[in-house]
RODO-49182 format. One record per residue (C-alpha): x, y negated, z negated; residue number from 1. Coordinates in pm, 1 decimal, m for minus. Example, Ala and Ser with C-alpha at 12.3 -4.5 7.8 and 13.67 -1.06 7.14 Angstrom:
! RODO-49182
((1230.0; 450.0; m780.0); 1)
((1367.0; 106.0; m714.0); 2)
***
This chain:
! RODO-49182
((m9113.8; 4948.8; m2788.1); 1)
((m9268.4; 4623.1; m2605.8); 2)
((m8980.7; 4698.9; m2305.5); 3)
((m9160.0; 5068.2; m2296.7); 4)
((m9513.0; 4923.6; m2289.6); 5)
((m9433.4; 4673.4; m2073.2); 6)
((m9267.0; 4888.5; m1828.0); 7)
((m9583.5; 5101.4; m1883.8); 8)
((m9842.7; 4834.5; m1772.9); 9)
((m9572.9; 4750.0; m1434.2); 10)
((m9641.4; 5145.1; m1349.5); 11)
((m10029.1; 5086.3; m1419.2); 12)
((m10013.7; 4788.8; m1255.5); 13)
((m10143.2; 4725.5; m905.6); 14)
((m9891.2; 4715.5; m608.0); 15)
((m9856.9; 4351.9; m580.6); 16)
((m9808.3; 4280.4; m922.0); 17)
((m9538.7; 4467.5; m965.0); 18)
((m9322.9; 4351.4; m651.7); 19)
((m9406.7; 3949.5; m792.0); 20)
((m9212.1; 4101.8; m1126.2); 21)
((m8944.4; 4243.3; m992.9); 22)
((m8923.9; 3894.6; m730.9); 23)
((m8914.4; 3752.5; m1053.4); 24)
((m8638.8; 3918.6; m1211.8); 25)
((m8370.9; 3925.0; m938.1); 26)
((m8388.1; 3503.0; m918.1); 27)
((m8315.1; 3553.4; m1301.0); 28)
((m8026.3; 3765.3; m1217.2); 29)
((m7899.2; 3533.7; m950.1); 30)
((m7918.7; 3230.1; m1141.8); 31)
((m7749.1; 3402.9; m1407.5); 32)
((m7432.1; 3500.0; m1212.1); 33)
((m7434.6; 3199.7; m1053.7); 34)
((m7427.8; 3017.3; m1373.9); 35)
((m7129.7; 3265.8; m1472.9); 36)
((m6939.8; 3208.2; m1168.6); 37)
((m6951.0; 2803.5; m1209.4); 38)
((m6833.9; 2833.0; m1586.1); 39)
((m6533.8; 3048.5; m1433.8); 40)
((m6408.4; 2767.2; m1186.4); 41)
((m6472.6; 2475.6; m1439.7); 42)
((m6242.1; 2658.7; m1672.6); 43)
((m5996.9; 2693.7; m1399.5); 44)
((m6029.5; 2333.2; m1252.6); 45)
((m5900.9; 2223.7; m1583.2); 46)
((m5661.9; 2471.5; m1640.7); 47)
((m5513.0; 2368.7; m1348.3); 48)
((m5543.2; 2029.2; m1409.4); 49)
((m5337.8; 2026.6; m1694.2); 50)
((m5100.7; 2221.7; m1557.0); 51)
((m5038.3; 1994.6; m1257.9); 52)
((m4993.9; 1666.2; m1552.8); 53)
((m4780.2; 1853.1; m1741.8); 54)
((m4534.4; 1950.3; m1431.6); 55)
((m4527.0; 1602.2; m1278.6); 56)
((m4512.5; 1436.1; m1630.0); 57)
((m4191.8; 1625.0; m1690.5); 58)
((m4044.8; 1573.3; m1335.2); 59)
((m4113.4; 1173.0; m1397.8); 60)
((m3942.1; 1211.6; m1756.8); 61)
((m3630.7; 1354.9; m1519.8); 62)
((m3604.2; 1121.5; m1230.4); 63)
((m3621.2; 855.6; m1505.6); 64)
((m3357.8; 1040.6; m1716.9); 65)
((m3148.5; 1103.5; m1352.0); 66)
((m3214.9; 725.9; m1290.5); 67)
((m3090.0; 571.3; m1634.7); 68)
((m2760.8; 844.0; m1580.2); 69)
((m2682.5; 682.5; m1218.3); 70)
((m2721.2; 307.8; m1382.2); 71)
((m2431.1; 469.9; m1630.8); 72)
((m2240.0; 737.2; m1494.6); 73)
((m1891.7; 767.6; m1654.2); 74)
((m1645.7; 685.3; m1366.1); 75)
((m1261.6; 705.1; m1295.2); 76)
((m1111.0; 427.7; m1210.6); 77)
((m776.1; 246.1; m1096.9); 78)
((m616.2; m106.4; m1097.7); 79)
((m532.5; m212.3; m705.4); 80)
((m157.5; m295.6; m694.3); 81)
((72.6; m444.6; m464.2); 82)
((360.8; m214.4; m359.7); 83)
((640.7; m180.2; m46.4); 84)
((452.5; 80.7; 174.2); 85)
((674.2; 284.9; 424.8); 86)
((546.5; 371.4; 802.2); 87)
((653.7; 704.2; 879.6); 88)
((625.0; 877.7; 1233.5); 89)
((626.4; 1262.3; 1175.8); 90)
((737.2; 1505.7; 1409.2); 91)
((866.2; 1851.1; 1477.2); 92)
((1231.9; 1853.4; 1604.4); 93)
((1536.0; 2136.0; 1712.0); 94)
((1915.4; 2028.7; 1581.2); 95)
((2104.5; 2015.0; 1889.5); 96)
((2525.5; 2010.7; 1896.5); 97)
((2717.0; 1763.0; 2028.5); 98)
((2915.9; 2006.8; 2247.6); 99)
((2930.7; 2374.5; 2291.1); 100)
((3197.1; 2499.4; 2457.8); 101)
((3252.6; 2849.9; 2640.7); 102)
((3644.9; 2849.8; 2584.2); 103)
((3770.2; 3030.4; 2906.2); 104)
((4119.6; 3157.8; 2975.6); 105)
((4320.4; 2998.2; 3260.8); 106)
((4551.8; 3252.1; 3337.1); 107)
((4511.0; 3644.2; 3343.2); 108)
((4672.0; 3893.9; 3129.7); 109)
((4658.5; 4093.6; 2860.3); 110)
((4534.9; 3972.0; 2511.4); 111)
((4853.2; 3958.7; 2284.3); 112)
((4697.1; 3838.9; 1939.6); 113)
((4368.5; 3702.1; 1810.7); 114)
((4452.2; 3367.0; 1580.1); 115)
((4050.7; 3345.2; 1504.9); 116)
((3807.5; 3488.6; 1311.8); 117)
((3425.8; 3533.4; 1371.5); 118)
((3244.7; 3186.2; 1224.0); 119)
((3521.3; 3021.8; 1172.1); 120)
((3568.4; 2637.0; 1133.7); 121)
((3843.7; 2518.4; 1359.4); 122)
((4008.2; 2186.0; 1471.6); 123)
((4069.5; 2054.2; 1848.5); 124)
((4414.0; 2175.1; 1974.1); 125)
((4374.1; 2467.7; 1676.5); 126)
((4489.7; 2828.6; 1897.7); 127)
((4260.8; 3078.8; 1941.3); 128)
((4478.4; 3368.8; 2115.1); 129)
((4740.5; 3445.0; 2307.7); 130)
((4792.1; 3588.2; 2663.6); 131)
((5080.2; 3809.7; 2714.9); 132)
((5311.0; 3495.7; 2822.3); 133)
((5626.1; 3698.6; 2963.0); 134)
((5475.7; 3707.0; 3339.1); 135)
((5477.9; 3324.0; 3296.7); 136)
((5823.4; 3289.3; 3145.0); 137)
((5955.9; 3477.8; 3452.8); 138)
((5777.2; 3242.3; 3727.0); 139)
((5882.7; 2967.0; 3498.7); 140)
((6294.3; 3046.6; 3526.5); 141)
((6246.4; 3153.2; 3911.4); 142)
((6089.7; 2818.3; 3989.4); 143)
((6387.8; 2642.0; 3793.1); 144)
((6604.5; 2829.8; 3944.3); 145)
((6492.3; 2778.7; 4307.9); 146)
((6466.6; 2396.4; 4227.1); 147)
((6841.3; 2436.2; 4131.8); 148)
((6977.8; 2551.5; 4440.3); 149)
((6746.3; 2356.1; 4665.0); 150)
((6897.7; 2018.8; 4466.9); 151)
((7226.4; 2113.6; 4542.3); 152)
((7167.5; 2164.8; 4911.0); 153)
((6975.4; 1816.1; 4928.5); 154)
((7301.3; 1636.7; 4741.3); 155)
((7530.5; 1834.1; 5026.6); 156)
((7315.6; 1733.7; 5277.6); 157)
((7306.3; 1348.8; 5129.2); 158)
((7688.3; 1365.4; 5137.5); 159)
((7674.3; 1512.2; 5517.2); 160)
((7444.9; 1192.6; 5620.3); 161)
((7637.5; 966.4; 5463.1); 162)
((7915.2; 1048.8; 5638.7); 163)
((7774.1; 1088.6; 5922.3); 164)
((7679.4; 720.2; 5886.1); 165)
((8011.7; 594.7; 5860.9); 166)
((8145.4; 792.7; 6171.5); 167)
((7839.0; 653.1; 6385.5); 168)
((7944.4; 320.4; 6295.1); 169)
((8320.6; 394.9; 6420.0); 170)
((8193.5; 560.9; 6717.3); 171)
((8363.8; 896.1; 6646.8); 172)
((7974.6; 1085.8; 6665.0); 173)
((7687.7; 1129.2; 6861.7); 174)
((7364.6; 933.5; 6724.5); 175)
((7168.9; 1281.6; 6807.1); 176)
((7400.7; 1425.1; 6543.6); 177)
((7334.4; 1154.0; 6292.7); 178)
((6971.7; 1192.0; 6324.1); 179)
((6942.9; 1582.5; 6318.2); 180)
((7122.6; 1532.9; 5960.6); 181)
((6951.6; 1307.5; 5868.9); 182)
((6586.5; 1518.0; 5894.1); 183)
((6760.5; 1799.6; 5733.0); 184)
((6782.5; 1572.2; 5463.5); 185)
((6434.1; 1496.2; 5412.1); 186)
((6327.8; 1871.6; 5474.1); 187)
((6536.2; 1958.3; 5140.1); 188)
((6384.5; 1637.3; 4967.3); 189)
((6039.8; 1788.5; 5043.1); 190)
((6157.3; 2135.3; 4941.3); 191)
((6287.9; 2016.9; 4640.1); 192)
((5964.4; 1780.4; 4571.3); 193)
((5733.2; 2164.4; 4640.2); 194)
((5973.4; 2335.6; 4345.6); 195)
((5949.2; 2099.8; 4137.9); 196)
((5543.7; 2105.2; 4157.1); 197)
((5615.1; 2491.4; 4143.8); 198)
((5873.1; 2456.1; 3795.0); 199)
((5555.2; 2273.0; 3666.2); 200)
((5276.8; 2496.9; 3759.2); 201)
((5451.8; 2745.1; 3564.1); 202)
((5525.7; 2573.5; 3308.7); 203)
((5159.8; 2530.4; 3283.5); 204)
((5038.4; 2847.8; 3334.1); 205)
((5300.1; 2911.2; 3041.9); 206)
((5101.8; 2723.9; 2814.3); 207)
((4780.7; 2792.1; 2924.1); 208)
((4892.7; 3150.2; 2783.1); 209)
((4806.7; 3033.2; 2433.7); 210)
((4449.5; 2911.2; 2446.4); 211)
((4334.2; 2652.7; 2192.8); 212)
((4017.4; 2470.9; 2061.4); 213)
((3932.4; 2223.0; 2308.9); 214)
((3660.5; 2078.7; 2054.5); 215)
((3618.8; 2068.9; 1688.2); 216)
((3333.9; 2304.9; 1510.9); 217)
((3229.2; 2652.4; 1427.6); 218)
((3360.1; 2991.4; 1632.0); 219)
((3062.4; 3221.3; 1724.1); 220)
((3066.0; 3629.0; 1754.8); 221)
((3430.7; 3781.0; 1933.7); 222)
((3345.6; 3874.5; 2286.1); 223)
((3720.1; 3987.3; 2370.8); 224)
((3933.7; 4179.7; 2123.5); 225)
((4348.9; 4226.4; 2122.5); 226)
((4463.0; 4430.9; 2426.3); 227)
((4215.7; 4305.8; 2665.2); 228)
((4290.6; 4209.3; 3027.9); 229)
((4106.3; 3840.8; 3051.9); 230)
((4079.4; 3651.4; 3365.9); 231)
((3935.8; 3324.7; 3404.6); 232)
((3644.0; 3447.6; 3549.3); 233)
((3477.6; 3589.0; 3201.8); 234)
((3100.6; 3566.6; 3155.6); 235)
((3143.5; 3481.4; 2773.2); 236)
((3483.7; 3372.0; 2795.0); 237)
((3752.6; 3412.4; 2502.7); 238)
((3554.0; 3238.4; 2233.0); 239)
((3243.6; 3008.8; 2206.4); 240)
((3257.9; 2691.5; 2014.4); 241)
((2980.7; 2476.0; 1872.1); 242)
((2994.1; 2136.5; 1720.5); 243)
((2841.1; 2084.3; 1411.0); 244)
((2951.5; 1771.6; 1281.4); 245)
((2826.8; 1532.3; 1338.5); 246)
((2516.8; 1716.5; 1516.6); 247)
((2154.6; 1542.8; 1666.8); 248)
((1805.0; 1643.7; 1672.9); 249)
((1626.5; 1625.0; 1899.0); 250)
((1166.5; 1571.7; 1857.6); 251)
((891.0; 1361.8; 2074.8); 252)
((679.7; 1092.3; 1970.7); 253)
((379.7; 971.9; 2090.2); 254)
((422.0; 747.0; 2398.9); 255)
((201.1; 482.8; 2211.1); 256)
((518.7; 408.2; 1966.7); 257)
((758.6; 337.2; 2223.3); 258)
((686.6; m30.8; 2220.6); 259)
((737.4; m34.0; 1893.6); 260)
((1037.1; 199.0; 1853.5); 261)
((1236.3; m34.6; 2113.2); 262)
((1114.1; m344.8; 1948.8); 263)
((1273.9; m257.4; 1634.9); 264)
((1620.6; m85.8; 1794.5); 265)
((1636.0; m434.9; 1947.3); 266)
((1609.9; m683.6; 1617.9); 267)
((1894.1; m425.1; 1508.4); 268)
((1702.3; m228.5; 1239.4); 269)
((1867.7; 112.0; 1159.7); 270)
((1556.5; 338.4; 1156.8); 271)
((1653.6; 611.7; 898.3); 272)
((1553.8; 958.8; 947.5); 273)
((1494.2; 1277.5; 713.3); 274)
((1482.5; 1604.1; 798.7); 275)
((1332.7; 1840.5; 652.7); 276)
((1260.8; 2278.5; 622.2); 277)
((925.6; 2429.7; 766.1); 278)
((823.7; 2377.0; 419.3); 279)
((884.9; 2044.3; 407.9); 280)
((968.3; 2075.3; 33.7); 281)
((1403.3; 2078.9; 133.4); 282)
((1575.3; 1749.9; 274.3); 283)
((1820.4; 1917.1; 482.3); 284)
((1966.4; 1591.9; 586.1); 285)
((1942.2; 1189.2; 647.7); 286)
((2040.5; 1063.4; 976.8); 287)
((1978.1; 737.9; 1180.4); 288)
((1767.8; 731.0; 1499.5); 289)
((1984.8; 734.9; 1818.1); 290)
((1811.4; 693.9; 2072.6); 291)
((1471.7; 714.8; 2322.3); 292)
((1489.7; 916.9; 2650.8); 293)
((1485.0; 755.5; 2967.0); 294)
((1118.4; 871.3; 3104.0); 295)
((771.4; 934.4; 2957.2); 296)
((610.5; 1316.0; 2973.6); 297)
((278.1; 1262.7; 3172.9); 298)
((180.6; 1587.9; 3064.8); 299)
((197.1; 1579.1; 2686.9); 300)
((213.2; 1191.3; 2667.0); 301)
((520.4; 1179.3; 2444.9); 302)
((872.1; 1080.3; 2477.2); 303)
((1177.2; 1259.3; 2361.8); 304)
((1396.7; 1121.9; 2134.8); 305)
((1708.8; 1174.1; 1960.1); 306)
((1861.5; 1120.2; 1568.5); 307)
((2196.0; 1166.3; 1488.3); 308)
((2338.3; 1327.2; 1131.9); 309)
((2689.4; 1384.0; 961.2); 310)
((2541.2; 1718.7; 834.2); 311)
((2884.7; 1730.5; 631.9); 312)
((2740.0; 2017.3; 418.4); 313)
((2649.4; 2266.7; 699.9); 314)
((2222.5; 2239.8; 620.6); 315)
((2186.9; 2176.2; 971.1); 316)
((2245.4; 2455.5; 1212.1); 317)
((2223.9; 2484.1; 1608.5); 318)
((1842.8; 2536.3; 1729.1); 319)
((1728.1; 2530.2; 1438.3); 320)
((1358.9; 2393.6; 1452.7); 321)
((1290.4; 2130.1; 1152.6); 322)
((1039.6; 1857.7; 1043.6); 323)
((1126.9; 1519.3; 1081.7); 324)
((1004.1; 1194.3; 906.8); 325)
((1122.1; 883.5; 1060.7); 326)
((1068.0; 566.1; 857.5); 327)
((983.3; 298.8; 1140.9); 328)
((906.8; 15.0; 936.8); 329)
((826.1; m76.3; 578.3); 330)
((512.5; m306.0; 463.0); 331)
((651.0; m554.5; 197.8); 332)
((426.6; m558.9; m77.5); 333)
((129.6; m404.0; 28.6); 334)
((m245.8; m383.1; m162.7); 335)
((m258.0; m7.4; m222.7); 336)
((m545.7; 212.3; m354.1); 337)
((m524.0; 579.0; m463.0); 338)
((m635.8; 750.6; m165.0); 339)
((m949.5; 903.8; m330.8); 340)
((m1140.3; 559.1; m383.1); 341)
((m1172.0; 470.1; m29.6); 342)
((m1477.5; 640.4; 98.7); 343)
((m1669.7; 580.5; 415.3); 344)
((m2007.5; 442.2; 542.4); 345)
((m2227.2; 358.0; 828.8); 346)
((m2087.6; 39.6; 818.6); 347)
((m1696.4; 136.7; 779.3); 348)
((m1462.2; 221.5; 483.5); 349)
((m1527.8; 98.1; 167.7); 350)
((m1446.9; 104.1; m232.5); 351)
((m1652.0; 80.3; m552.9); 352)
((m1539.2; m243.4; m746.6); 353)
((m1620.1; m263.6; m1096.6); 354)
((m1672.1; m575.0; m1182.4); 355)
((m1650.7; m772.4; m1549.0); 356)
((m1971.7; m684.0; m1691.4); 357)
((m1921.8; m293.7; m1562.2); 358)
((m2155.2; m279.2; m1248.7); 359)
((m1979.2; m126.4; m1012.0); 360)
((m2040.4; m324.6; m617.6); 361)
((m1997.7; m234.5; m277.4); 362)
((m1686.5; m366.2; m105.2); 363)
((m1565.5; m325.9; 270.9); 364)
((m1226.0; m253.6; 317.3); 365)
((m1003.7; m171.2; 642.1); 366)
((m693.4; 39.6; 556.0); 367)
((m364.4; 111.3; 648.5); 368)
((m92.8; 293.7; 670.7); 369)
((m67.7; 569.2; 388.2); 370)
((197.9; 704.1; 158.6); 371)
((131.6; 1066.0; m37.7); 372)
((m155.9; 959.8; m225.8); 373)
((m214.0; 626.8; m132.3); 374)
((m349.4; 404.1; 117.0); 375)
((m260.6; 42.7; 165.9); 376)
((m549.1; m218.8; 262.1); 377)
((m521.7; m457.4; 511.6); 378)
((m831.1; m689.0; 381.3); 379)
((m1088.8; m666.1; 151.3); 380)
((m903.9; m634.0; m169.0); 381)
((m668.5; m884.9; m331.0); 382)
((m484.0; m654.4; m591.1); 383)
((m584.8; m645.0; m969.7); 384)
((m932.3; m489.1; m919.8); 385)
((m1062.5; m203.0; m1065.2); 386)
((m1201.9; 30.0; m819.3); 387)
((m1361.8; 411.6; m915.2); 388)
((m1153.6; 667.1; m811.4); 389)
((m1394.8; 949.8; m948.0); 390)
((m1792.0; 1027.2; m1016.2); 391)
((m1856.5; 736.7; m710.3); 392)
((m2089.3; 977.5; m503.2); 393)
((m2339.5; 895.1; m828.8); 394)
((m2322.2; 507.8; m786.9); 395)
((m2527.9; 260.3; m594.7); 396)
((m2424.9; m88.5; m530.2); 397)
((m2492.6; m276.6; m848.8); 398)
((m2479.3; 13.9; m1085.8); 399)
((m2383.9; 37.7; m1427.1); 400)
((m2067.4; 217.3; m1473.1); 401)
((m1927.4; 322.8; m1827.2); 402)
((m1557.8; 374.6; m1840.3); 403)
((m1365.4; 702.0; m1988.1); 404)
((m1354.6; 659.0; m2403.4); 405)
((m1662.2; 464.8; m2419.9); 406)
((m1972.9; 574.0; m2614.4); 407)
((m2243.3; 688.2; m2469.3); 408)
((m2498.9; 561.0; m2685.7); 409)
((m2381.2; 232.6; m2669.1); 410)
((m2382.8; 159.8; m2288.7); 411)
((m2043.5; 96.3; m2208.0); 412)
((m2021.3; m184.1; m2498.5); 413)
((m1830.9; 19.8; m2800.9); 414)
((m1543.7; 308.2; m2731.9); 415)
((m1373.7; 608.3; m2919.8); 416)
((m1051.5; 736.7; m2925.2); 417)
((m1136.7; 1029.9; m2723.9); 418)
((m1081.8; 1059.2; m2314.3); 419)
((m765.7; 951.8; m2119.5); 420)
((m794.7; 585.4; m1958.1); 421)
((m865.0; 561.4; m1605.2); 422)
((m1030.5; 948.4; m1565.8); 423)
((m1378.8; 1058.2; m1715.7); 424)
((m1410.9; 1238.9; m2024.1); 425)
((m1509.5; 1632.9; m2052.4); 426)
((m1878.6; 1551.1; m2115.5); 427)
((m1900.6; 1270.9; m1880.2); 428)
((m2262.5; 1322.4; m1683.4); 429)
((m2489.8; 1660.6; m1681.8); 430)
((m2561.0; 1739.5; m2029.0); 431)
((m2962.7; 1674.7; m2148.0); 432)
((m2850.7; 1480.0; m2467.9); 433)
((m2626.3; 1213.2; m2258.6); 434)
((m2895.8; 1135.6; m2027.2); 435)
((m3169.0; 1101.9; m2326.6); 436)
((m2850.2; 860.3; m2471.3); 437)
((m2864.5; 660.1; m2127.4); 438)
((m3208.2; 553.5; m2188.7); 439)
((m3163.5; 409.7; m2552.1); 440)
***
């Protein structure tokens, strides 16, 4: 009733009056909102406050969880020890014969019989066919048979100049007589000399009817069959053969081991050689190295070189391309590391050493030669260390380690049964209620 009246009196009022009122009533207004608006952010300054000391109190409760885990992260680890290390060179090779001969006929004619079969083994001399040899049997009793005569008209014609002699020497015939005789004489010597040569060039060609082996080792495919006319003159011949034992392969090496290769060859090491499939999972054979070629490659920058095998069961086989692993020198007792402890730095290669009171330290190492999973090291480590094999990309130099079967909760200082010695257990680093057990 007072908010009627009043507005009453504003309408009666004069003109001024009421604009002062209403002045009046908008700063109210303002100051009210204003007010309003100034509660609002307080209340959100705080809110936000809190929020920000509650997200950064929790990240600080991590870090210093994720700090007390590194100063005890469970660890694999492995004893160094001394061991003979081989050096290998490894290369890729092709098993080369000895020999491989195109067996060609000597004579021509017709193909009588066929003594071999297709892959089979055969010894030198061993026959292989047989030419038609009745041509060659003929020439052979024509030539004796020419020889024959021509002997017996040398031995009259000896008789002839002997006599001859004799007369000359009582005067009873002409010296012109004595000499004609006498180069008669030598004209049947020579003829008999030429059919001789001829009784044994068909006595030759006689034998080279029946072809044999001239090598040892394994008969390819049959180019010719029975029947055949062969001449000497035949791309693929009668038969091919192919050595196989003992055979060679033949693989490069890197120019930079020649030195080395010769050095050793000359103290008189044997340098033994393996060789294996493409899969390098099947020895098809151990060999000794033969020998180096003469000249380096420019162009590749390797040298060829040459190993030599009994390959008495057959593994190896012509062109055949094969892996080869030749041992070029073995380090006598050697410091040796599994492979995954060595890890590298700025400052080189180096291993986590886990000391006595189980802080694990920084130590510089320069390897080696390596063998399947391990490395040898030239200096840095004497043998009998422990060094972490696993869970080192969460250490720092100095850091506590605790080793597989130990407790958690009692920093490295009791154990249990459980986890294998020398790898981390199941639970070893990630789980909230092992890093809240790193800070007891």
């Amino acid at each position: 009733m007072n908010d009627i009246w009043r507005n009453a009196d504003i309408e009666l009022a004069p003109a001024h009056a009421r604009e002062s009122w209403l002045r009046q009533s908008g700063r109210k207004l303002r100051q009210s909102r204003l007010a309003s608006a100034i509660a609002v952010l307080v209340v959100l300054g705080v809110l936000g406050g809190l929020g920000w000391y509650l997200a950064h109190r929790n990240a600080a409760g991590q870090n210093a969880g994720a700090a007390r885990f590194r100063n005890a992260a469970t660890v694999g680890y492995a004893t160094v020890a001394r061991q003979d290390v081989p050096i290998y060179l490894d290369a890729l090779g092709t098993v080369t014969p000895l020999a491989t001969a195109v067996v060609q006929a000597q004579v021509s004619g017709v193909l009588t019989q066929v003594f071999y079969h297709e892959g089979q083994i055969v010894k030198a001399g061993e026959p292989l066919v047989q030419i038609d040899p009745r041509p060659f049997q003929m020439a052979l009793e024509q030539a004796r048979g020419n020889l024959a005569r021509d002997e017996a008209n040398l031995a009259n014609q000896t008789v002839i100049v002997d006599r001859d002699r004799v007369l000359l020497k009582q005067d009873s015939i002409a010296q012109q007589q004595v000499d004609t005789d006498t180069a008669t004489q030598k004209q049947l010597e020579a003829t008999v000399a030429t059919d001789r040569a001829a009784v044994d060039t068909s006595r030759l060609n006689l034998t080279w009817s029946r072809v044999t082996a001239p090598i040892a080792g394994r008969v390819g495919l049959r180019p010719v069959d029975q029947g055949n006319y062969v001449t000497p003159s035949l791309a693929n011949g009668v038969a091919t053969i192919t050595q196989l034992t003992p055979i060679d392969v033949l693989f490069t090496l890197p120019a930079d081991y020649v030195t080395t290769v010769q050095a050793r060859l000359k103290a008189g090491a044997q340098l033994p050689t393996t060789v294996l499939d493409r899969t390098r999972t099947v020895t098809l054979g151990q060999g000794n190295f033969l020998t180096l070629d003469n000249q380096i490659d420019t162009t590749t920058g390797t040298v060829r070189a040459k190993s030599r095998f009994n390959n008495e069961n057959g593994a190896l086989f012509p062109q055949q391309f094969v892996n080869v692993r030749l041992l070029l020198n073995t380090l006598q007792a050697a410091v040796v590391v599994p492979s995954a402890a060595v890890r590298h730095g700025p400052n080189g290669d180096y291993v986590y050493v886990i000391h006595a009171d189980q802080t694990a330290h920084i130590q510089l190492v320069k390897t080696g030669p390596s063998v399947d999973d391990k490395i040898s090291i030239a200096s840095g480590l004497n043998g009998g260390e422990r060094v972490v094999t696993e869970g080192g990309d969460r250490l720092v130099d100095g850091a506590t380690v605790r080793l597989p079967g130990q407790n958690r909760g009692q920093g490295g200082r009791g154990q249990h049964r459980s986890g294998a010695q020398g790898r981390p257990s199941s639970n070893a680093g990630g789980s909230r209620g092992g890093s809240s057990a790193l800070g007891e």
